[in-house]
C-alpha positions in Angstrom: -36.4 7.8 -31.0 -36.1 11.2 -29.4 -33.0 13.0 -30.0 -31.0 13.5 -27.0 -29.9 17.0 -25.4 -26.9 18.4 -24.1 -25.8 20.9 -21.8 -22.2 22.1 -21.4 -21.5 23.3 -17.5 -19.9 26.8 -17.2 -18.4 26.0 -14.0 -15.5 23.4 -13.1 -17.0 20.6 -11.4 -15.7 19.8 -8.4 -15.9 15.6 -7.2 -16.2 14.3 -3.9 -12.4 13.6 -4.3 -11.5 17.3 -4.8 -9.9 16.6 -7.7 -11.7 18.5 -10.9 -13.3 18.1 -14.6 -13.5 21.1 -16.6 -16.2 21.2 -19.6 -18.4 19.4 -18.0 -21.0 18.0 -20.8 -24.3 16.7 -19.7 -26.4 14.4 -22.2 -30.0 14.1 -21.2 -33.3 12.9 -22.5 -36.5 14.8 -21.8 -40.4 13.6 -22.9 -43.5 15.6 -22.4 -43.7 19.0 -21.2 -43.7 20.7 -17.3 -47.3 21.5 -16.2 -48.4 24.9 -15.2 -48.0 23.6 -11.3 -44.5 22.3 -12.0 -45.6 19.3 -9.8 -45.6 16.8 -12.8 -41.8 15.7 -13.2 -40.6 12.1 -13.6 -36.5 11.8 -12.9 -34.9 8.8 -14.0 -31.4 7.7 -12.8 -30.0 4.5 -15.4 -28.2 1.7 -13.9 -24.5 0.9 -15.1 -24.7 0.3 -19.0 -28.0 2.0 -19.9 -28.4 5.5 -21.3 -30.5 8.7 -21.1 -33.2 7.3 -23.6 -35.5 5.6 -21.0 -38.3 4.9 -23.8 -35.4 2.5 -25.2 -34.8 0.4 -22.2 -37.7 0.2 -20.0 -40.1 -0.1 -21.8 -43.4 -1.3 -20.7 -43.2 1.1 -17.7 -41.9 3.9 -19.5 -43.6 5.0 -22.8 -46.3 6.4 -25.0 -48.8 4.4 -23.7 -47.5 3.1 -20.5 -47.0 3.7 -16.4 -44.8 6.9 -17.0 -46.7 8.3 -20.8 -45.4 11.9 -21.9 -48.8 13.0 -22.0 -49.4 13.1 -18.0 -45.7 13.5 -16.9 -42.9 15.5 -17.6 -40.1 12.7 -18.2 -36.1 13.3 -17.3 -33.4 10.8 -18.0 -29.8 12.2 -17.8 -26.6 10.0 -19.0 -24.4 9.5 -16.4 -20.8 10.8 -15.7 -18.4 8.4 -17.2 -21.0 6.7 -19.2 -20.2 6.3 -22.9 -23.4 7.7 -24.1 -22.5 11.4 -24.1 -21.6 12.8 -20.9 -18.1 13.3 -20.0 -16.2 10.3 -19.7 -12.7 8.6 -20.1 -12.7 9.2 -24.4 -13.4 12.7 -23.9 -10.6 15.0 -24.8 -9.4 16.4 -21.6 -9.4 20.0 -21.8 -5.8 20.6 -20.7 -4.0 18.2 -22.8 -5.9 18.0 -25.9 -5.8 14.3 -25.7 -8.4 11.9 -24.5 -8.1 11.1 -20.7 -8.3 7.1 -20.5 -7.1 6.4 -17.7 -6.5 9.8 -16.6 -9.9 10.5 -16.0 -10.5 11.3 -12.3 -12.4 8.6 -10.2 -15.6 9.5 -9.2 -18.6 7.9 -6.6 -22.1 7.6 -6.8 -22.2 11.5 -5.1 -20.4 12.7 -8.1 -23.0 11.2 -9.7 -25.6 12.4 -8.2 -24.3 16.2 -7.9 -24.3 15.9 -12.1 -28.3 15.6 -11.6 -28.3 18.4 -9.5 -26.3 20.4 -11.8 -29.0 19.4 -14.9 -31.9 20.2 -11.8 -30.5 23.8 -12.0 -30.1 23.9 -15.4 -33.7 23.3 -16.3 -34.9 25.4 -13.3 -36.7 22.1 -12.0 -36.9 22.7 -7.7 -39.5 19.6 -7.6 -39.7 16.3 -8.3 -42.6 14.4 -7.9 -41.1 11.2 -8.3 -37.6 10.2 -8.0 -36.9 6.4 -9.7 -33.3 4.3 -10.1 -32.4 1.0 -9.8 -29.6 -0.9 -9.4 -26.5 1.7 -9.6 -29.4 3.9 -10.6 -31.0 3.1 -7.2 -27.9 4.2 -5.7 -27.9 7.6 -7.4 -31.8 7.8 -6.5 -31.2 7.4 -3.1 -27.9 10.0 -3.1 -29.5 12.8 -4.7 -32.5 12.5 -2.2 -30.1 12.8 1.1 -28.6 16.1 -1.1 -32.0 17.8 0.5 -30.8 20.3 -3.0 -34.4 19.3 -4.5 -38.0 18.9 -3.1 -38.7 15.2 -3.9 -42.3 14.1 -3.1 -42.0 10.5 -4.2 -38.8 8.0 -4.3 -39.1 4.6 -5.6 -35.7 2.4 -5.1 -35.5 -0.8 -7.1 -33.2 -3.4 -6.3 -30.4 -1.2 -4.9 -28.5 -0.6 -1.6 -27.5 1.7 1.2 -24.1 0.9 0.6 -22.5 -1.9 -1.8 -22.0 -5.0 -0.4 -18.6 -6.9 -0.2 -20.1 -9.4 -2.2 -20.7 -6.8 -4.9 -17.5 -5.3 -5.1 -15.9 -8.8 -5.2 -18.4 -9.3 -8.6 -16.9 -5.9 -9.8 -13.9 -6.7 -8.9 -13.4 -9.9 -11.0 -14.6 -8.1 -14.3 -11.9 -5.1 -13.4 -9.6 -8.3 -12.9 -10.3 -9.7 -16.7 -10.4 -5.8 -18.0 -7.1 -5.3 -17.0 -6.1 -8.8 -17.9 -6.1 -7.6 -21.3 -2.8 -5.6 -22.0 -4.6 -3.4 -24.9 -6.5 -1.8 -21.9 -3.5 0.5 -21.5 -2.5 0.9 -24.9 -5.2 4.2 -24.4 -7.1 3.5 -27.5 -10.9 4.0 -27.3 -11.0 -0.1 -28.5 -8.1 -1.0 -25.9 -9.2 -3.8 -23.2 -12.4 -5.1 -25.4 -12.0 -9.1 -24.9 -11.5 -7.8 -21.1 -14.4 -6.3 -21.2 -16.3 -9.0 -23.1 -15.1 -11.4 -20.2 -16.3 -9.0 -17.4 -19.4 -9.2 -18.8 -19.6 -12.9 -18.7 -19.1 -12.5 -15.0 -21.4 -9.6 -14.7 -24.2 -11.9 -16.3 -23.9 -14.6 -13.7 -24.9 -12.0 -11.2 -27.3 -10.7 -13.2 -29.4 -14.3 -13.5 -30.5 -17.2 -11.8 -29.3 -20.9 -12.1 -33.3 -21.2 -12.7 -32.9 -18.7 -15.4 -30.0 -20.4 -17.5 -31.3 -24.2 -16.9 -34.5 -22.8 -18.5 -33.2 -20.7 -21.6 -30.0 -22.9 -22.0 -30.8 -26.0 -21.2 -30.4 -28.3 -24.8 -32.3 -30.5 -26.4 -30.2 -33.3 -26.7 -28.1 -35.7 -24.8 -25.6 -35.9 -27.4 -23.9 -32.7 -27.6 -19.9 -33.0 -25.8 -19.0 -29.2 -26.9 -20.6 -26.0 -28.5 -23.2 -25.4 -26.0 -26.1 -22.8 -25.7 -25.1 -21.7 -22.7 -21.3 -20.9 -23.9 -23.0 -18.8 -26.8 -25.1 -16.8 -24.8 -22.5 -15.3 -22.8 -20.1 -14.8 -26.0 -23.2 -13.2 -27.6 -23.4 -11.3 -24.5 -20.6 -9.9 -24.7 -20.2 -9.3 -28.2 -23.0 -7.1 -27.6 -21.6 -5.2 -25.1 -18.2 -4.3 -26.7 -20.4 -2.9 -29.6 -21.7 -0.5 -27.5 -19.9 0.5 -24.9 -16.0 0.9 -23.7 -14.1 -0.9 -21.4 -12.6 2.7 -20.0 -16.4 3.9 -18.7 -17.2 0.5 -17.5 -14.3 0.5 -15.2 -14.8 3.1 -13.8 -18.6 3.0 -13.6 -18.2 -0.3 -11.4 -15.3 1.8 -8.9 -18.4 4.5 -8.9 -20.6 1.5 -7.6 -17.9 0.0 -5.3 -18.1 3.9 -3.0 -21.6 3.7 -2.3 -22.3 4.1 1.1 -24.7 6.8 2.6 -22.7 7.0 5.9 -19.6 8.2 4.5 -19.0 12.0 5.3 -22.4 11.9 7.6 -23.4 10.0 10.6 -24.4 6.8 10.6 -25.8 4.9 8.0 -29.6 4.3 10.1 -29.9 7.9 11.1 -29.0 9.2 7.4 -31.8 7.1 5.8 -34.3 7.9 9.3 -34.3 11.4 7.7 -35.7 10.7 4.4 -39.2 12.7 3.9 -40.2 11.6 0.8 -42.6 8.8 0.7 -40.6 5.7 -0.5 -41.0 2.3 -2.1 -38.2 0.0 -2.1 -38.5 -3.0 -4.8 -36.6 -6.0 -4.4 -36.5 -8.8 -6.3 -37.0 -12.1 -4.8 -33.9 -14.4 -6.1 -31.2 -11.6 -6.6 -28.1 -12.9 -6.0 -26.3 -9.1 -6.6 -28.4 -7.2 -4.8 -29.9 -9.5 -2.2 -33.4 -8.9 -0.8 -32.5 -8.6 2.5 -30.9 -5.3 1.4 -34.2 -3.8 0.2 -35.8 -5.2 3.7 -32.8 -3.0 5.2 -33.7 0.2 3.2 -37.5 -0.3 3.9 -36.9 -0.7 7.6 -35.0 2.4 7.9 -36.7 4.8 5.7 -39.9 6.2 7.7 -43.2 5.3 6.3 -41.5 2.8 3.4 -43.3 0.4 1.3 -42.0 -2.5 0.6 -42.7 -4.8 -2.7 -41.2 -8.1 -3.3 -41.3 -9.3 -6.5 -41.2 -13.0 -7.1 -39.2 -13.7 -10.8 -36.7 -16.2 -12.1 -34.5 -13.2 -13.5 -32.8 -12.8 -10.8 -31.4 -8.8 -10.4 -32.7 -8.5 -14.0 -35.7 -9.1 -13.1 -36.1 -5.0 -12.2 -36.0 -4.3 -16.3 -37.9 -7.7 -17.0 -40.7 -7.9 -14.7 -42.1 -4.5 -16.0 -46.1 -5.8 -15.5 -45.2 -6.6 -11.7 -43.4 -3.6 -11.4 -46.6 -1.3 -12.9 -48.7 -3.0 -10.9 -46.8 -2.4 -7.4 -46.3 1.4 -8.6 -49.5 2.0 -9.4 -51.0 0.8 -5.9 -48.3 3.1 -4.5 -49.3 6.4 -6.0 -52.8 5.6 -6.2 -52.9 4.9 -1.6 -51.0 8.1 -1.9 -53.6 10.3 -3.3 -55.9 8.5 -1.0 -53.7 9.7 1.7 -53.4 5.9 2.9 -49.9 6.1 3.7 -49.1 2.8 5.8 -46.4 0.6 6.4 -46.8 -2.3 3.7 -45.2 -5.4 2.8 -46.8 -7.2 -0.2 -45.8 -9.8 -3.1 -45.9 -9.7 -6.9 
């Protein structure tokens, strides 16, 4: 494991709010080295509970010896605002108090987000990316810090994300916030407060996550006789056990408001005419059978975004299928940057 970076922002970063974070710490992951054109970047934007260490959770697309190696590209991964894993968040001492903020951190949106990736951009002098990759809430940052225009981006590659989050979504988000908050230790503004909340919004979170297919398969048991103590019922309390260990009720909150503010027509004109004036060339990936990001939401992006490619990929993972289906995935990408180089840049629609 590589160790992680950080850099500490001079400046007082300003949110789309107005409102204001002083000390601004970014924690970031690089792998390889810039080339002597500068043209060889690789920018990675991590969806809700993942972390700056790419290598770690997507493998098999990312990795010594995979899609995106550290010998051909220069590799960024930056941990996000609010995220537990480093960069200013809720159980960060607020500078003014002394005390941890909980709850007093100030709410941020997916342009926040993205503006911290600018702010790293600058940091590391890096003006071009030549390819641009997020799904999920990472797929909404990806697709923010491309409207920016702050940084050349040659490629962008959107994986089962949005142009703006659906109600459907922020009902799912809404529910775990609902069983977060459920818990009265949530307030008590310790970093364990709200942790069988969370444990229960994760429950949720899963069923979104996965198919019916998905569960019948890896669930189902193996005898007729059982009345209680199913598979299925330890999963999701494994699940979330999991979860709990890692992370922090606090971030995921607000994480899931972050996704809940996505929409790329707010502050400009409409949403069409925002995404008409993408230039980079773009694939949107969408998984066939996600119920939290639906397809047809991809279609939309694809549609809209001149010159996009479109790749479905057929999976009984459901929305996890973007972290799961990494040989599918490797195979769509590579077609995409390979009819690139050929300069055979045409409207495609194609199954994996």
């Amino acid at each position: 494991m590589i160790n992680p970076n950080k850099y500490k922002y001079p400046k007082v970063f300003k949110l789309e709010s107005g409102k204001k974070i002083r000390d601004l710490e970014i924690v970031y992951h690089t792998y390889g080295k810039l080339n002597s054109n500068q043209d060889n970047v690789v920018w990675v934007c991590h969806a809700l509970t993942a972390n700056s260490d790419v290598f770690d959770w997507w493998t098999g697309l990312f990795g010594k010896n995979n899609l995106f190696n550290p010998d051909e590209h220069f590799i960024i991964c930056a941990n996000i605002l609010g995220s537990p894993y480093g960069t200013s968040n809720p159980l960060h001492i607020n500078p003014i108090t002394g005390n941890p903020y909980y709850l007093s951190f100030p709410q941020f949106t997916i342009k926040d987000l993205a503006n911290v990736h600018h702010i790293l951009a600058e940091h590391l002098k890096i003006k071009k990316i030549n390819i641009l990759i997020g799904g999920s809430l990472g797929g909404q940052q990806a697709l923010e810090l491309c409207l920016s225009n702050k940084l050349n981006i040659e490629n962008l590659i959107l994986l089962a994300t949005n142009a703006v989050h659906s109600p459907w979504g922020v009902a799912f988000n809404e529910s775990q916030r609902m069983a977060i908050t459920s818990d009265r230790t949530f307030y008590s503004n310790h970093p364990d407060g709200g942790k069988k909340g969370l444990k229960a919004a994760r429950s949720i979170a899963l069923l979104s996550y996965r198919t019916a297919e998905a569960y019948n398969t890896t669930q189902a048991e193996n005898t007729h006789e059982k009345s209680d103590q199913f598979r299925a019922s330890s999963y999701q309390n494994y699940q979330g056990e999991k979860l709990i260990n890692r992370f922090n009720a606090y971030s995921y909150w607000y994480l899931t408001k972050a996704m809940d503010s996505h929409n790329v027509g707010r502050g400009r004109s409409s949403i069409s005419t925002v995404l008409k004036s993408i230039k980079a060339q773009t694939l949107v990936i969408g998984i066939s059978n996600d119920l939290l990001f639906p397809f047809s939401e991809q279609e939309f992006l694809a549609n809209e975004i001149p010159g996009a490619k479109l790749l479905k990929v057929e999976s009984t993972y459901g929305h996890d299928g973007f972290l799961i289906e990494t040989d599918k995935l490797v195979n769509g990408i590579s077609q995409f940057l390979k009819e690139k180089i050929e300069n055979k840049i045409v409207k495609l629609n194609f199954t994996a």
